[in-house]
C-alpha positions, 0 to 999 in steps of 0.5 A: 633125364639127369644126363643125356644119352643118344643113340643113333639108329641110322638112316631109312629105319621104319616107324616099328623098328624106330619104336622098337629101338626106344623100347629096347634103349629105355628112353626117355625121349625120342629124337627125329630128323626127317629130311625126306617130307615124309614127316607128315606120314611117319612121325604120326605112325611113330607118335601111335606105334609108341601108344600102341605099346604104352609108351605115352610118357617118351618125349618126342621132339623133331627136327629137319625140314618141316614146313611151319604149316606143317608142324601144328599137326605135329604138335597135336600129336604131342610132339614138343618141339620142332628144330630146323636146319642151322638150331645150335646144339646149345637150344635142344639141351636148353629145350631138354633141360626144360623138358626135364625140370617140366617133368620133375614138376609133373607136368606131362611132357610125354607124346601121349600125356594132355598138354599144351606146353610146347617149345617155341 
């Protein structure tokens, strides 16, 4: 992840047409916003469509309104880290670049690779 690219899909996209548009785009990570609190229903669909296609190695990250109590069942699906209403631009490309020197290391970091490590 040398530079970062976003690709902005919209509102309202299904979790098939959000892992289709990661395919097609070749990413490297995923970013979600939910403001809707159907997290808990569509980031686990979207984590298992991107394993059904083999994608286990993509970055997902979050972020909207998602409840503390919520988020731990989201990092159990592989999600690295979860960003509230109000986080600066300036900690997302800090987690990013972390993510990046984690994964230059080979360390897994991917929605579908064994790993602890999670931002906090």
């Amino acid at each position: 992840m040398g530079g970062h690219e976003v690709v902005y899909t919209g509102l309202r996209k299904t979790p098939a047409e959000i892992v289709r548009a990661t395919m097609d785009e070749d990413a490297a990570a995923l970013g979600l916003s939910t403001l809707s609190g159907a997290h808990d229903v569509l980031i686990p669909a979207i984590c298992q469509g991107l394993l059904d296609e083999g994608l286990s190695g993509i970055l997902v990250f979050a972020g909207g309104i998602i409840p503390a109590s919520d988020r731990s069942a989201l990092h159990d699906l592989g999600i690295r880290a979860i960003f509230g209403p109000g986080t600066k631009t300036s900690e997302i490309l800090d987690f990013l670049n972390e993510v990046s020197s984690r994964k230059d290391s080979g360390e897994p970091v991917g929605v579908g690779e064994s790993s602890k490590w999670r931002w906090e």
